[in-house]
C-alpha positions in Angstrom: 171.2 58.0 130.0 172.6 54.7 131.6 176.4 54.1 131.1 176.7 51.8 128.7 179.7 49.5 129.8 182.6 49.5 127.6 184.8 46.9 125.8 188.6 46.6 126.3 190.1 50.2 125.3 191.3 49.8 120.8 192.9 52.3 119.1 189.7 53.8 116.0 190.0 53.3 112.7 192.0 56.5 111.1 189.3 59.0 109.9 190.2 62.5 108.3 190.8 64.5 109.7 192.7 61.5 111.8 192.0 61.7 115.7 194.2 60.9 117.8 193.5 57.9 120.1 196.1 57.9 122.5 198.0 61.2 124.2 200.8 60.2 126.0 202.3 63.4 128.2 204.0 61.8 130.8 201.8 59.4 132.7 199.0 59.8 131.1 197.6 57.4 128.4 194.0 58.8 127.4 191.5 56.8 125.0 188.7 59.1 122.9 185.1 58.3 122.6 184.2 61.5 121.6 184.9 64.2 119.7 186.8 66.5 121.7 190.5 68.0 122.1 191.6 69.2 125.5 194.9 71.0 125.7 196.1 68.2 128.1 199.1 70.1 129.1 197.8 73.1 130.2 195.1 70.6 132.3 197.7 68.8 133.8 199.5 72.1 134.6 196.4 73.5 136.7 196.5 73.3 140.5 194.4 71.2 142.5 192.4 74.2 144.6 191.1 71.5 147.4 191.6 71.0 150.8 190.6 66.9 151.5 191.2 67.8 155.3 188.6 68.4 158.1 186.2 67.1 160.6 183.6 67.8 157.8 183.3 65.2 154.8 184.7 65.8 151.7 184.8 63.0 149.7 181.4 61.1 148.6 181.5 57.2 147.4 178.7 56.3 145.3 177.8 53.6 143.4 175.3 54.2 140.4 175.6 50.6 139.6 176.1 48.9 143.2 175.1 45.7 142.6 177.7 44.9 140.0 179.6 42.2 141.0 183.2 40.2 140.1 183.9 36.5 139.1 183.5 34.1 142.1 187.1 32.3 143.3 185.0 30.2 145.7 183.2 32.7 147.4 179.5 31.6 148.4 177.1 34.2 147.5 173.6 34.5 145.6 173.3 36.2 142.0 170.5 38.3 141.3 172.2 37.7 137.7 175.2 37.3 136.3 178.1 38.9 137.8 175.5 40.6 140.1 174.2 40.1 143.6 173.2 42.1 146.4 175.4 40.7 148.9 177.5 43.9 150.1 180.2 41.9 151.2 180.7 41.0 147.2 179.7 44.3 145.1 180.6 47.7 145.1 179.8 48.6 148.0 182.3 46.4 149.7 184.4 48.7 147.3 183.4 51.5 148.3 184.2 50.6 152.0 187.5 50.0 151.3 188.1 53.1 149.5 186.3 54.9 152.2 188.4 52.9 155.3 191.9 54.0 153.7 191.2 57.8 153.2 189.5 57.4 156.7 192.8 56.5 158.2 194.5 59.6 156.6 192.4 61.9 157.7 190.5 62.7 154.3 186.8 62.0 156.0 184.2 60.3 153.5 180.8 59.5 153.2 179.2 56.4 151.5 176.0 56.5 149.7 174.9 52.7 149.8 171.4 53.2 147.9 171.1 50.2 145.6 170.3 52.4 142.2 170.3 50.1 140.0 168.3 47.2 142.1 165.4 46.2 141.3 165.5 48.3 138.1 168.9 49.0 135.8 167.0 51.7 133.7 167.5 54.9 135.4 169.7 53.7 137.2 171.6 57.3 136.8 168.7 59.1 137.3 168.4 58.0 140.4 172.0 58.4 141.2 171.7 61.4 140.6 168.7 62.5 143.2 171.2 60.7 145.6 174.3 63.2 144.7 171.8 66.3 144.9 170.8 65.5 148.7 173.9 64.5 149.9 176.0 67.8 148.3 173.1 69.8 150.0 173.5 67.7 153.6 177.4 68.0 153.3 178.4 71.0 151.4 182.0 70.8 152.4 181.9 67.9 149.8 184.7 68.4 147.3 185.2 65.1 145.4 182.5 62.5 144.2 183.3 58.8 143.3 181.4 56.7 141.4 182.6 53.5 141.3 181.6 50.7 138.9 183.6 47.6 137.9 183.7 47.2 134.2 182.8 44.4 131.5 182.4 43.1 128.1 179.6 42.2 125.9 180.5 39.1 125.1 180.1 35.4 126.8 183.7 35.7 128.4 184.4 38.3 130.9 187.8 40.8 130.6 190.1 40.3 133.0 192.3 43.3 133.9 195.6 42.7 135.0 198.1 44.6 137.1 200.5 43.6 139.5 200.8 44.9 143.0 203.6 44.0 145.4 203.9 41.0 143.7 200.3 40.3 144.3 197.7 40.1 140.9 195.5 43.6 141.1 192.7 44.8 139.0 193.2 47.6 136.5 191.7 51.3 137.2 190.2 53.4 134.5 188.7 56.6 135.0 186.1 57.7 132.8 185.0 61.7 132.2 181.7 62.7 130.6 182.0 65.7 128.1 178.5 66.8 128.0 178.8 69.4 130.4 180.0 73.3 130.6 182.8 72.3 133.4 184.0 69.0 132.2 187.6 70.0 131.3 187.6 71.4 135.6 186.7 67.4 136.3 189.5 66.4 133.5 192.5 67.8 135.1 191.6 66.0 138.4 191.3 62.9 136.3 194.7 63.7 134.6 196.3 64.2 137.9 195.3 60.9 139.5 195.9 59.0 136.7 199.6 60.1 136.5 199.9 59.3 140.3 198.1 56.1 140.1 201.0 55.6 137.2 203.9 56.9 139.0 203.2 55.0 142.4 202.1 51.4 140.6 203.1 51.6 137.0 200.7 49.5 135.2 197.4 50.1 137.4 195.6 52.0 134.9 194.0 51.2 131.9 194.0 54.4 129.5 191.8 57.0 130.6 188.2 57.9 128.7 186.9 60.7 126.9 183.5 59.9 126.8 179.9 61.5 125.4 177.8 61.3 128.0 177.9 63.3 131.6 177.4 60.4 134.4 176.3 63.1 137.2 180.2 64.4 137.0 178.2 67.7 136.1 176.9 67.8 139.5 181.0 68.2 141.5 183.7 69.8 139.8 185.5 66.7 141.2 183.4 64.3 140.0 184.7 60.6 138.3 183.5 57.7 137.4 186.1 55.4 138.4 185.6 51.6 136.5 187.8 49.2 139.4 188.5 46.3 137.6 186.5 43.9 134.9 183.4 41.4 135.5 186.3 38.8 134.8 188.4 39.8 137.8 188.2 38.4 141.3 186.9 40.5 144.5 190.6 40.2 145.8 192.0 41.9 142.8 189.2 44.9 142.8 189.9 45.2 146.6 193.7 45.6 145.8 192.7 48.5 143.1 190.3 49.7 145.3 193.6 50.1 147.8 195.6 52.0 145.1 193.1 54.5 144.1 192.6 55.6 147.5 196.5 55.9 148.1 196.8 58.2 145.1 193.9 60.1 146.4 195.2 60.8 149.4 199.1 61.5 148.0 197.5 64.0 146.1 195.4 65.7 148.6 198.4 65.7 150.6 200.7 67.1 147.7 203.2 64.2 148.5 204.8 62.4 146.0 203.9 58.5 145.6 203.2 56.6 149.2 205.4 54.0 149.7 204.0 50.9 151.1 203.8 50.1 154.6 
């Protein structure tokens, strides 16, 4: 099932019995879809049982929707449609490199998958994600973490913009999204949990509040696997780059068991 892309985060109308939309222990801000309850505590209490470090990779970037695209601030590039173009220099892949370059220079090595899965066809667009995932956790079974990254957007004529702020310089917003429909999705939560809090603690403001969601994206297929949305249709490629920056920072304080890196 293709990941429907979802509107700026609201709080439900109160049902009975009333569900709460928002936990907040901590860092941690988390926004229901679904009908689940998690004892967050206990998930955030659970120890990361990874080792990021190697000559082998263990960290795959993937991008289920790769041609997705952000709003043009004078760059020259060709839409395939709106806020979407195959230029690599502009969509998530672009991302992706970045993400993959900053973990590279900590040690944490990383491999790219740049199939185009949603181009020329959207539908199944997951489905064939997901034979991507399969072969490369076969090729590279030292894989430990799996990152798909998307940039998020609205249904309507104008485009969200998320905002954050980043050394004084305007950032996209982060928000990590983890499927339910799966036996091992609360293993895949507490990763989410942890990197959300140290996205939080190292650049308050960088996330927008975590999702519960329905569905399973191919998390099912890693027990560290999230989809990560970088940013909104609305926001520049600069901003998403910045994000992109963040995320891999708080990836690689974690895998490190450091507290928040400072900027160079």
């Amino acid at each position: 099932m293709d990941f429907v892309e979802s509107p700026p985060p609201a709080a439900p109308e109160p049902t009975e019995p009333p569900l709460p939309s928002f936990s907040d222990p901590e860092m941690v801000k988390l926004y229901y879809a679904c009908s689940v309850s998690p004892d967050i505590g206990a998930l955030m209490e659970q120890p990361l049982n990874w080792d990021l470090t190697g000559d082998q990779p263990t960290v795959l970037i993937l991008h289920t929707h790769s041609t997705e695209s952000y709003t043009r601030r004078g760059e020259a590039y060709t839409e395939t449609s709106a806020y979407r173009t195959l230029d690599d220099n502009f969509n998530m892949l672009s991302i992706g490199r970045r993400v993959q370059a900053l973990l590279g220079e900590s040690g944490i090595v990383a491999v790219q998958d740049t199939s185009l899965h949603d181009y020329p066809s959207y539908n199944g667009s997951y489905a064939d994600a997901r034979k991507s995932i399969k072969k490369l956790l076969e090729e590279y079974p030292t894989i430990q973490m799996v990152l798909d990254l998307h940039r998020d957007a609205s249904g309507g004529a104008s485009q969200m913009r998320t905002l954050a702020h980043v050394d004084g310089s305007d950032s996209a917003q982060l928000m990590i999204v983890v499927g339910t429909n799966y036996d091992t999705w609360e293993e895949n939560l507490s990763l989410a949990l942890k990197l959300h809090a140290q996205l939080e603690t190292a650049c308050p403001g960088i996330t927008r509040p975590l999702q519960l969601r329905g569905q399973r994206f191919n998390e099912d297929l890693s027990p560290g696997g999230l989809l990560i949305e970088v940013g909104a249709a609305g926001n520049s490629h600069d901003e998403a780059l910045t994000a992109a920056g963040e995320l891999a920072k708080a990836i690689i304080a974690l895998a490190k068991g450091t507290q928040p890196l400072d900027e160079e």
